[in-house]
C-alpha positions as CSV (number, residue, x, y, z in Angstrom):
1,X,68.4,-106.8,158.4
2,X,65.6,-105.3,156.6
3,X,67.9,-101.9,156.0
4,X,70.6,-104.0,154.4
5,X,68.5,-106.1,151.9
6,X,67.3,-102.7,151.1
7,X,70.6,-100.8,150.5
8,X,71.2,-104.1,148.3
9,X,68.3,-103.7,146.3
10,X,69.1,-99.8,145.6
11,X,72.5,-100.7,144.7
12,X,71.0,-103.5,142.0
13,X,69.0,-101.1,140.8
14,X,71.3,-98.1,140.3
15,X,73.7,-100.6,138.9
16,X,70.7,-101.9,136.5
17,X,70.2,-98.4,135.1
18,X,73.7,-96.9,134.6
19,X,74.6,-98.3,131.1
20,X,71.3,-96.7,130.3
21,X,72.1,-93.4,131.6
22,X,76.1,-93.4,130.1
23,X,74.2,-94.2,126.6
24,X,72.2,-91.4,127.2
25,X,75.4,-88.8,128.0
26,X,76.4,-86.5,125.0
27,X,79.7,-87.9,123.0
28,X,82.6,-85.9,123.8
29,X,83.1,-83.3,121.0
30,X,86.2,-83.0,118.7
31,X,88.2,-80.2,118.7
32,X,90.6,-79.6,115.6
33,X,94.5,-78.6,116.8
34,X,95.1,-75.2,116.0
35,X,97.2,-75.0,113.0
36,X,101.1,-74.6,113.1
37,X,102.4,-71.1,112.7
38,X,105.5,-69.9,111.4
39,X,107.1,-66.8,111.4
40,X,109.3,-65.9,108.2
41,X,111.9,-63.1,108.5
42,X,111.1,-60.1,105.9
43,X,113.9,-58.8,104.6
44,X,112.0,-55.8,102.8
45,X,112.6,-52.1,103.6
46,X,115.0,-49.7,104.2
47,X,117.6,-49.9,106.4
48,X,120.4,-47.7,107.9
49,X,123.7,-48.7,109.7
50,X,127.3,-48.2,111.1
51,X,130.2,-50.1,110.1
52,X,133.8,-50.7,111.1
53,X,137.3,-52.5,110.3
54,X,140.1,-53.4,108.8
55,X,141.6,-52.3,104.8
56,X,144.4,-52.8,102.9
57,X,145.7,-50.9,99.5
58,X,148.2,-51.9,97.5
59,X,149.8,-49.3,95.4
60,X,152.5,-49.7,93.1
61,X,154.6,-46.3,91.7
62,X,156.3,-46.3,87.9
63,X,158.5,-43.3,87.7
64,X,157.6,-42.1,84.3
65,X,161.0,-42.6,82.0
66,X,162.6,-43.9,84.3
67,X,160.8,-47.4,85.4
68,X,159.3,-49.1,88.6
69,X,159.8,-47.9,91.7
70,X,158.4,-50.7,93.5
71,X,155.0,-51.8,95.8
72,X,153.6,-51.0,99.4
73,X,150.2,-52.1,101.3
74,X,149.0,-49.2,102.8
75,X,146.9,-50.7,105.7
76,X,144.7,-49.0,108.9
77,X,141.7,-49.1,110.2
78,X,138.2,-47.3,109.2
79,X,134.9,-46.6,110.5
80,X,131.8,-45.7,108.7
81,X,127.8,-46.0,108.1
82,X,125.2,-47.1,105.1
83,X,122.2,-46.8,103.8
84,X,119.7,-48.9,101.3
85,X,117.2,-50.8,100.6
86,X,116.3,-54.4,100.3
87,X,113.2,-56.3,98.2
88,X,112.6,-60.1,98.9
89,X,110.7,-62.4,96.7
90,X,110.1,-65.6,97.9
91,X,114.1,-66.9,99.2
92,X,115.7,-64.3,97.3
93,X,116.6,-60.6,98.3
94,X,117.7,-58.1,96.0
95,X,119.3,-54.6,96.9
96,X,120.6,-51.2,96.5
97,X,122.9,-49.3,99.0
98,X,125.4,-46.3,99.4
99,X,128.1,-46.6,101.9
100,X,130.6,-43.9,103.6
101,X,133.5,-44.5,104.8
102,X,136.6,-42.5,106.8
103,X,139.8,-44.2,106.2
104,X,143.5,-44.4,107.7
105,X,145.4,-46.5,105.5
106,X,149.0,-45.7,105.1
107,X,152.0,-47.5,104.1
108,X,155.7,-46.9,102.1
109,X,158.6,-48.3,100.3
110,X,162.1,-47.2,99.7
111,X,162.1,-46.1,95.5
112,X,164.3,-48.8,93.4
113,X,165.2,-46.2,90.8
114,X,166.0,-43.8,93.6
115,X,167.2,-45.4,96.8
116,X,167.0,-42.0,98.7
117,X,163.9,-41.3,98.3
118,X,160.5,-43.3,100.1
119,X,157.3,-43.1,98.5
120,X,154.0,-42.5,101.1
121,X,150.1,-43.6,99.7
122,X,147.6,-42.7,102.4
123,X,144.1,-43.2,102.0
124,X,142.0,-41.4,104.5
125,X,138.3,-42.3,102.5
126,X,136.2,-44.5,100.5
127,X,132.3,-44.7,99.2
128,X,130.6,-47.5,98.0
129,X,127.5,-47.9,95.4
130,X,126.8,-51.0,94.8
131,X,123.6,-52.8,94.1
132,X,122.9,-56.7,95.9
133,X,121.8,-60.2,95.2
134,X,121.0,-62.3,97.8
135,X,119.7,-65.6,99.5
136,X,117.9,-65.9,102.6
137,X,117.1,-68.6,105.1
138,X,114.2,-67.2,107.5
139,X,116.5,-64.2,109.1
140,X,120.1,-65.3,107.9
141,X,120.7,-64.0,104.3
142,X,124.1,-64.2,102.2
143,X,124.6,-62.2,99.7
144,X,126.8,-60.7,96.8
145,X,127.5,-57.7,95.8
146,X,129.0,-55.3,92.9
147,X,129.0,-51.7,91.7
148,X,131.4,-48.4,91.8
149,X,133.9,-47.4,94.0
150,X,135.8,-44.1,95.4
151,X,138.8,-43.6,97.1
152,X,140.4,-40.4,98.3
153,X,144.5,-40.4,98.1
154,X,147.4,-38.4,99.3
155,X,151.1,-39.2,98.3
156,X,154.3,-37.8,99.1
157,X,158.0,-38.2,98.9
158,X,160.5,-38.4,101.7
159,X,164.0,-38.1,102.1
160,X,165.1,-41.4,103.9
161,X,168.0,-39.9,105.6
162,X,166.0,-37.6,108.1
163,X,162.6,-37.9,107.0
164,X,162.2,-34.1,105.3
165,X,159.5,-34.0,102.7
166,X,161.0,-34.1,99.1
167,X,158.1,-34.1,96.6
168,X,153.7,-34.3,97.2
169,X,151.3,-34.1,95.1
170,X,147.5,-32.6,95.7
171,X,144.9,-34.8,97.1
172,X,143.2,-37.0,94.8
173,X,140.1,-38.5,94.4
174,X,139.4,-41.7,91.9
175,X,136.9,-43.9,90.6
176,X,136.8,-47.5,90.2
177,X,134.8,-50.4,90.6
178,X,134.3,-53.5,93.5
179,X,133.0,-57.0,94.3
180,X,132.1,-58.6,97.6
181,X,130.0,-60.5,99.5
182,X,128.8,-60.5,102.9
183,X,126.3,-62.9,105.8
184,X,124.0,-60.9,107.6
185,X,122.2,-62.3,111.0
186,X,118.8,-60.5,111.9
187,X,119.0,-61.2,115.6
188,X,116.2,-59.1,116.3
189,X,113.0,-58.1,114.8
190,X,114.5,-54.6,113.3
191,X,118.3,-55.7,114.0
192,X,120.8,-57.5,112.2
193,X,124.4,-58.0,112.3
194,X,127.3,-58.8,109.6
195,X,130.2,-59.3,108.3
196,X,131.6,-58.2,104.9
197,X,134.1,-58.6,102.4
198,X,134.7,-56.5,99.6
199,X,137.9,-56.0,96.7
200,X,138.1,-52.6,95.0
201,X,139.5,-52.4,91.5
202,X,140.4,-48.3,91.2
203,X,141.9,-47.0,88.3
204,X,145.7,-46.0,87.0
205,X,146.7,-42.2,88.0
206,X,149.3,-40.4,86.7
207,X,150.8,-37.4,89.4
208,X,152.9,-34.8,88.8
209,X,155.1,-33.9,92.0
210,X,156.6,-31.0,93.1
211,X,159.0,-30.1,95.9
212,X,158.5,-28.1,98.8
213,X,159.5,-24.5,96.7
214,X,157.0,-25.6,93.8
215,X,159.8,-26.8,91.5
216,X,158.7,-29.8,89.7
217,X,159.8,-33.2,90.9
218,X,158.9,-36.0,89.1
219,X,156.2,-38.1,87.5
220,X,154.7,-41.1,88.7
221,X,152.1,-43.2,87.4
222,X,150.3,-45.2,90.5
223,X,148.6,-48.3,90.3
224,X,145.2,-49.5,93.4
225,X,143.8,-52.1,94.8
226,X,142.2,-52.2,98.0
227,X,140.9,-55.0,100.4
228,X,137.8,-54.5,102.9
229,X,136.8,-56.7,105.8
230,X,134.2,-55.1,107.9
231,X,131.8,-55.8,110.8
232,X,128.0,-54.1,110.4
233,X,125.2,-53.2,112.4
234,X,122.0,-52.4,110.7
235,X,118.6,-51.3,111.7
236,X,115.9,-52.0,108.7
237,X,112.5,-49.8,109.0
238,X,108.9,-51.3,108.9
239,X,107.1,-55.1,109.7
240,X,110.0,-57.7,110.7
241,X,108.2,-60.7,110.0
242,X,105.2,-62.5,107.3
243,X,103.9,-65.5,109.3
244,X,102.4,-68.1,107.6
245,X,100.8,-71.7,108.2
């Protein structure tokens, strides 16, 4: 009996003292959440890259005193690379680049003034310099573009019946200008993907032909456009991100 009343007086006791003793313990300190962090795609630096698809020229042949001879798409594939470099302040992204390109774009049409006769364009290159305006959101960026353009041409002239080569000319290499625009996907921090779309204006020729013993054959003034739709792969040098709160 005496053991109970006095494991019930300890119990009063410690129960008397324990507000006491909480009002003595140290407040729990406040700690401030760290602060959010978010990391911004940079487009800035330079950049090299490979690129690949699809082209289309459109050439149309006057025979000179004589009139129109009519219009083919020369069409094919090509495959090429680029180089440039990109500055971005604040959402926007400005740039310059040079791109090379090998090209096998070919087409024909049978001549209106001379039925006999089918007119060849091939074009087996092109170049690119063209300077960039753009918009980014974090690592997409869309962009236009515009500058000069090159194309290198062959033409020849064909017998229908049999195919024998009736007239060429020598290879020639224009100017001319283009317009496009492009999206571009960073999917990594030095990697980016894109597609692209570009129109080349290139500028009126006129070729003298000649037939296969030198004789002279004819004079044609030709007439370019081309169309561009390409898939890229770039890889841009230096920091991939700026992080900010």
């Amino acid at each position: 009996m005496k053991k109970v009343l006095l494991v019930t007086a300890s119990l009063i006791a410690l129960g008397a003292t324990a507000p006491a003793v909480a009002a003595d313990l140290a407040a729990r300190p406040y700690t401030k959440a760290p602060p959010m962090v978010a990391a911004v795609y940079d487009w800035t630096g330079f950049y090299i890259g490979a690129n690949g698809g699809w082209g289309s020229s459109r050439n149309s042949w006057d025979l000179v005193g004589f009139g129109p001879e009519g219009s083919h798409d020369s069409t094919g594939g090509t495959v090429g690379g680029q180089i440039g470099y990109r500055w971005q302040a604040g959402t926007f992204v400005f740039g310059l680049e040079a791109q090379g390109n090998w090209a096998d774009f070919s087409g024909s049409n049978t001549s209106l003034q001379f039925p006999a006769f089918r007119n060849h364009t091939n074009v087996d290159a092109f170049g690119l310099f063209t300077g960039q305006v753009g918009y980014a959101v974090n690592n997409v960026l869309l962009y236009v573009k515009g500058g000069a353009a090159v194309t290198s041409n062959s033409y020849r002239v064909t017998n229908v019946v049999g195919g024998a080569l009736a007239g060429v000319t020598g290879d020639d290499t224009r100017w001319g200008g283009t317009i496009g625009a492009g999206l571009e996907y960073a999917f990594a921090p030095n990697w980016s993907v894109g597609v692209e779309y570009n129109h080349l204006f290139m500028q009126d020729r006129t070729y003298n032909f000649t037939d296969p013993a030198g004789a002279p054959f004819g004079t044609d003034r030709i007439r370019q456009d081309v169309d561009l739709v390409t898939a890229r792969l770039n890889y841009k040098f230096g920091g991939p991100a700026v992080t900010r709160y």
